[in-house]
Each structure stands twice: as C-alpha cells, then as structure tokens.
N, C-alpha and C positions, 0 to 999 in steps of 0.2 A: 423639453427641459431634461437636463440629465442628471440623474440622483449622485449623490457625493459618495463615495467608497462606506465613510459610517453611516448613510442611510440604506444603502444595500445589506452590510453585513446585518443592520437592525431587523431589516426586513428576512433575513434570512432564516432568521428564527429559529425553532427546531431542529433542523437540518444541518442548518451551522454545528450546533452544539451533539449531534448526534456524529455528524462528520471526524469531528474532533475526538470524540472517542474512540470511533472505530478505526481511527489511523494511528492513537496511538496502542489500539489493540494488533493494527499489521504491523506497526514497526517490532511488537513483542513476538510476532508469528517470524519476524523474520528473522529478528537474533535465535528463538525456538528452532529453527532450521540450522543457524549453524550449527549450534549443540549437538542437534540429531546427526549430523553431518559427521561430530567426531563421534559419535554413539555408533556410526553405520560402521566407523573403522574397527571398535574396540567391543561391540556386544554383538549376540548371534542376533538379537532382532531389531538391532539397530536400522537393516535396511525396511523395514516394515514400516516403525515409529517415520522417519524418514520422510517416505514414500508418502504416507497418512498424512500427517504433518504437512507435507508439501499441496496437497489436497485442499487440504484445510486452507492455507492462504491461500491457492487459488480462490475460495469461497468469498473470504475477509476481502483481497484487491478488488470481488467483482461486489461486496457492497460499497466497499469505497467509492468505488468508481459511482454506484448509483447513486449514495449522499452527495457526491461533486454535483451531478446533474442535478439533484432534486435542489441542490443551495443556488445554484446558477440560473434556472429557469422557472418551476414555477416560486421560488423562495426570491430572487431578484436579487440576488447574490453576486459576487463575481465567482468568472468563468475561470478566474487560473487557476482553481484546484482541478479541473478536469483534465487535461492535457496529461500535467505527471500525474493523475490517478489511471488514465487509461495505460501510458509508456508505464508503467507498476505493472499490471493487468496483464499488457502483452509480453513483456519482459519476464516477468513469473511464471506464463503459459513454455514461452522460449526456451527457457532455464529446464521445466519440468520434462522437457520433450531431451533436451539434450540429457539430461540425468538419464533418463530411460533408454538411451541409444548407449548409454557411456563413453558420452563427449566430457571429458571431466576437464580437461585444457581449455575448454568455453564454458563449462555450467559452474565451475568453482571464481574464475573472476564475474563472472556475471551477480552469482550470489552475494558478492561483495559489493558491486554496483547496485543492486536492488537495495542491501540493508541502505545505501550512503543514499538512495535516492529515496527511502522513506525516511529517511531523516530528513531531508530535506525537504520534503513536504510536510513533516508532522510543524518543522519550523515554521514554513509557511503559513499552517491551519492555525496554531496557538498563536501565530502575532498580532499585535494590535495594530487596527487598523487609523492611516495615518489622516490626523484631522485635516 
C-alpha cells in the first residue's frame, strides 16, 4: 500500500520543518554572495568576505542536501527535494572552483542559475502538499 503525498510529508516531521529553514537560510547565503560579489569589485577585502562567504554556502547546500535525505528516507518523505539539493551542492562546488581559477564568463551566469535554482526549490519545500 502506498502512502498519499499528505501522509508522507506528516510522517516527515522534523526534517520537513528543519529542511524548510535551512533552504530558506541558503537562498539568503546565496543573494549574500551576490552582495560580496559587488563588495569584491569596490572594497580591498571584498575578495576575502567573498571567498569566506562562498565557503560558508558550500557548508549550508551540504546541510540541505542532508535534511532532503533525512525527509526522504528515514522521515518517509518525498525524494524531490534531493535531486535539486544535490544539482545546488554540485553546482556551488563548480561555481567555487571556477571563481578560484578566474573563469568569471562561467562562475558569474552560473551564480545567477544557483540563486534561480534556490528559489525554486525554497518554492518547492514551502508548498502545500496536494490533498
């Protein structure tokens, strides 16, 4: 027998609601990166903040990523928040490698794809689930 979407997310519990916060604490890590982004242009330790900052969401994407798993399997959750929490994950690691080499012609659209792609997952996590 297969549980209905509102007995999964009920069952998901904690995780759910932990989930939901911490995605909408990366979607704030990742508008914080633009900012630093134009800090790197206009202040002498702009590239530090930046740098740090960038860090730091890598940190945030790999707990997201583990609240997706922990609502999907042992919380009996659904699984689509994992997918875009990992493409976030890899995506952020991608971005961070290309900043460091000074590929800025791929690291500055990609930063733009990552903010739109936590948005669109934060959408995902805050929606109700349909009876």
């Amino acid at each position: 027998m297969t549980a209905t979407l509102a007995d999964r997310t009920v069952r998901a519990g904690w995780p759910l609601q932990a989930l939901k916060a911490v995605v909408v604490l990366h979607v704030a890590a990742l508008l914080f990166q633009a900012v630093t982004a134009g800090m790197l242009l206009s202040l002498p330790g702009g590239r530090a903040l930046h740098s740090t900052s960038g860090i730091v969401l890598a940190l945030i994407g790999l707990a997201h990523l583990v609240l997706a798993i922990l609502v999907w399997r042992p919380g009996g959750g659904s699984a689509k928040y994992v997918a875009p929490a990992a493409l976030l994950l890899v995506f952020t690691v991608v971005a961070a490698l290309l900043g460091m080499a000074h590929v800025k012609t791929v690291h500055l659209p990609l930063g733009v794809a990552l903010f739109g792609g936590g948005v669109a997952q934060l959408a995902r996590v805050m929606s109700r689930p349909r009876a």
